[in-house]
Every structure is written in structure tokens, then in C-alpha cells.
N, C-alpha and C positions, 0 to 999 in steps of 0.2 A: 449444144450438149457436150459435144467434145471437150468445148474451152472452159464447161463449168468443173470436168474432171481432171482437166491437166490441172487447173488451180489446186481443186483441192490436194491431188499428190502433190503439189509440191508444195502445200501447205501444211502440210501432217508431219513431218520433221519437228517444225516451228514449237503446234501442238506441245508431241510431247515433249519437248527438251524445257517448254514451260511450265507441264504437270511434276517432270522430276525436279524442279527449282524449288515446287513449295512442298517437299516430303521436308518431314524434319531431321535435322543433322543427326548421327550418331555420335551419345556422347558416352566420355567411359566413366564407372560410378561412383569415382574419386574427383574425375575431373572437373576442375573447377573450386574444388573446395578448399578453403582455408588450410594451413597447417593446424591451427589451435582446433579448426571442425574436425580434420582427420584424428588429432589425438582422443579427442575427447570420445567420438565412435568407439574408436581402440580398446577405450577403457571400461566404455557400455558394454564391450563384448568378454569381458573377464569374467573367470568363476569366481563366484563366493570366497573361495578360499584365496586368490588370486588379487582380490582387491581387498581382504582382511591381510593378508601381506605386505600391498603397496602401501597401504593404511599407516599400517605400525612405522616401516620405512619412514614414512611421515611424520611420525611423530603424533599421529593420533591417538588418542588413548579414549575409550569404547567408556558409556555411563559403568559397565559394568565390573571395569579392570578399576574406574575410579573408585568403586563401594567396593571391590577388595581389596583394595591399597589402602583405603581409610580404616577398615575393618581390623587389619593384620595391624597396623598402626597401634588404634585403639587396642588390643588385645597384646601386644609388644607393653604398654603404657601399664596396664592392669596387670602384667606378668611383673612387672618390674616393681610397681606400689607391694604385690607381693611377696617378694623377695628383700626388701628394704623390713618386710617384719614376719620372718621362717619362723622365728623362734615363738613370736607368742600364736601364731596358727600351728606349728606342730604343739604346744602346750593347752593350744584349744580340742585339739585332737585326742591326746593323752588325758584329757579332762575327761568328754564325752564317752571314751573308752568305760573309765573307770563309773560312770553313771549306769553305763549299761552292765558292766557284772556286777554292779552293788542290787539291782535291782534284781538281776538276773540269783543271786546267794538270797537276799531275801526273798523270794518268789518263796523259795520249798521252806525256807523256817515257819511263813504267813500260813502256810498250807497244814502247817502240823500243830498250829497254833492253835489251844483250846477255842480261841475268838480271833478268827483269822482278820476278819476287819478292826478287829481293836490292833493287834501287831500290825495291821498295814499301816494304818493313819497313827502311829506311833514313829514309825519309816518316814511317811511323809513328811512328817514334819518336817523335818532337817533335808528332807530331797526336796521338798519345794522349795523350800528357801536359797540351797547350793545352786539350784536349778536358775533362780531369780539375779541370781549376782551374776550366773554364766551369760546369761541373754542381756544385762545391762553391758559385759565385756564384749559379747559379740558385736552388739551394735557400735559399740565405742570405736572396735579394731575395723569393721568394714564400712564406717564412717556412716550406719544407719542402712545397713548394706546395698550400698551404692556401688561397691569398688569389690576390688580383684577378680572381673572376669571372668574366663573359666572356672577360676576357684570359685567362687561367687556363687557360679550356679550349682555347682554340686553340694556345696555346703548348705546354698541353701534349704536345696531338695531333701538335707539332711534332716535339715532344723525342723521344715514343715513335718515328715516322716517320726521327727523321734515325739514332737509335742502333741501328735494325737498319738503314738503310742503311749504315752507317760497318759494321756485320758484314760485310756482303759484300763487303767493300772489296777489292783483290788488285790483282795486277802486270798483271794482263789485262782488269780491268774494263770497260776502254773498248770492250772486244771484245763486251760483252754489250749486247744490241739494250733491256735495261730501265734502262740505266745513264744514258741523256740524259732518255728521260722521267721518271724519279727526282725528276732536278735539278730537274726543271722544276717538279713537281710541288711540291717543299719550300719552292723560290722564291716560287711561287704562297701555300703556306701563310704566309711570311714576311710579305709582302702583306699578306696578310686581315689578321694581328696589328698591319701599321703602320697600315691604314687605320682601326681598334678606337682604336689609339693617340692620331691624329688629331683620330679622334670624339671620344674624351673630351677631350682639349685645349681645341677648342673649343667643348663645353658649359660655358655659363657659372653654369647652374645646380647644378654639381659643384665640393664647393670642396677643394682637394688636401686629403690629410692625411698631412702631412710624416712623417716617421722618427722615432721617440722620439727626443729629444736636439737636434734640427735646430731645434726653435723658440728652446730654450735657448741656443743656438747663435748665432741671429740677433740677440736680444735682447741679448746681451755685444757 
């Protein structure tokens, strides 16, 4: 009994110096790892704004910087096909003006007119037809209005705007309480188009581009 417990005590050292052999080593939470693992961690741990930064640095450019880079492009391109022809858009302008006071001085003669629908379609006449040669020019100057951009769209919202007003047209017009706010309103839209016009004129960073045949033109 003795010799069975001298063994054991001097066997229990042995023990455990064998159970702390198989613990597992402590490792640190780098260690071990690649440099290209460690950066790339690095870069998992960055803010939104932080890797929109490193990004750029890069020379990354975002789907979204590319549609407005192509956007400002195209609209630079439509400013300039603009500017290459001021003269016949402001003379489109001073046309449309002059539609809307002729219409506006005859509204009150139609009204006072023994047969105000005979004095209207008397008017007509010749408004329809001036009317007809302006919208064969419009289409001709904005190439079927495909072109000038932002001019484009305001002029066009003009065009839509003035041809159902010119519907309602009649011998009694002036009678109707939406026939001055109309005017006023088109006016308004005429406006916004010359101030557009303006703009582009004096951006110096837009350089015209003239009419196919106009350069050829200047050069003889």
C-alpha cells in the first residue's frame, strides 16, 4: 500500500506537465497573417466616407459621377448647337411675343363686334396660317425638336401651352375670366426661354456651333 502511493506522488508531476502540453498555444490576432490579409482587414474597417475617399484617390469613378459627367457633357453640346443660332431663337421669341398681343388687341374688337365669331374667323385667317409657317421654322431650327437642351424643354412646354390656348380662341374670349391669366402665364414662359438665352450668350466657356454650311460661308 505504501509503494502504491510513493509511485503515485511521484508520478503526478509527470501527469500534469503532460495535460499543460496539450492546452493550446496563445496566439496574438494578427499573428500569423499575411501583410496583403492584414491590409485588406484595414480597409473592411473603414467608414463609408473613408473608403469613398480611398476610392476617388484611386481613380475610381462611381456609375453615378459617370451619368453626370455624360449629362453636363451632353447639355455643354445642346448649349453650344444653341448659341451657334441666338439670333433666329431670339427672333423666334419676338415672333411668339408679337402672336400673343395681336391676339390679346383683337380679343376686345371681337367682343364689341356686332358678330363676334364672324370678326374672330376673319383674324383667324391669317393667324392660322402665320401660326403654320412658325411651327414649320420651329421644327426646322430645333432639327424636329430634338436639340437645344434646356432650351428645348422650356420652349417646348411653350409651344405645347400656346397651341391649346390658340384652341380656345373665339369671338368672346375676352369674356372668359382664364383668358388674361393665360397671357400672362406664356409671357412668363417666354421670359424664362430669353433669360436661358442670355445665359448661354454670356458663358464664355461655350463656344457656338454654327449651322452646317455657315462656317463654309464665312470662310469665302
Amino acid at each position: 500500500m505504501r509503494t502504491l502511493a510513493l509511485f503515485t506522488a511521484l508520478l503526478a508531476p509527470f501527469v500534469l506537465t503532460a495535460c499543460d502540453s496539450e492546452k493550446e498555444p496563445i496566439v496574438e490576432p494578427n499573428q500569423g497573417k499575411k501583410p496583403s490579409e492584414l491590409k485588406q482587414a484595414k480597409k473592411e474597417e473603414m467608414t463609408p466616407e473613408e473608403l469613398a475617399e480611398a476610392r476617388k484617390k484611386a481613380g475610381f469613378v462611381s456609375p453615378e459621377e459617370q451619368m453626370a459627367e455624360a449629362k453636363a457633357l451632353y447639355e455643354k453640346d445642346e448649349k453650344a448647337f444653341v448659341k451657334g443660332r441666338l439670333e433666329s431663337y431670339r427672333k423666334m421669341i419676338t415672333d411668339l411675343r408679337g402672336a400673343l398681343d395681336s391676339v390679346e388687341k383683337g380679343s376686345a374688337k371681337w367682343a364689341k363686334a356686332k358678330d363676334s365669331d364672324k370678326a374672330f374667323g376673319k383674324f383667324n385667317e391669317g393667324y392660322s396660317a402665320d401660326n403654320k409657317e412658325f411651327m414649320k421654322a420651329y421644327r426646322e431650327l430645333t432639327e424636329k425638336e430634338s436639340k437645344g437642351g434646356e432650351v428645348q424643354v422650356k420652349l417646348g412646354g411653350f409651344i405645347s401651352a400656346w397651341e391649346n390656348f390658340n384652341g380656345d380662341l373665339g369671338g368672346k374670349i375676352a369674356d372668359n375670366e382664364k383668358f388674361a391669366p393665360t397671357l400672362e402665364e406664356l409671357r412668363k414662359k417666354l421670359t424664362a426661354i430669353e433669360t436661358e438665352l442670355d445665359a448661354i450668350e454670356k458663358d464664355e466657356s461655350i463656344e457656338a456651333q454654327p449651322p452646317k454650311g455657315d462656317g463654309e460661308k464665312k470662310k469665302k
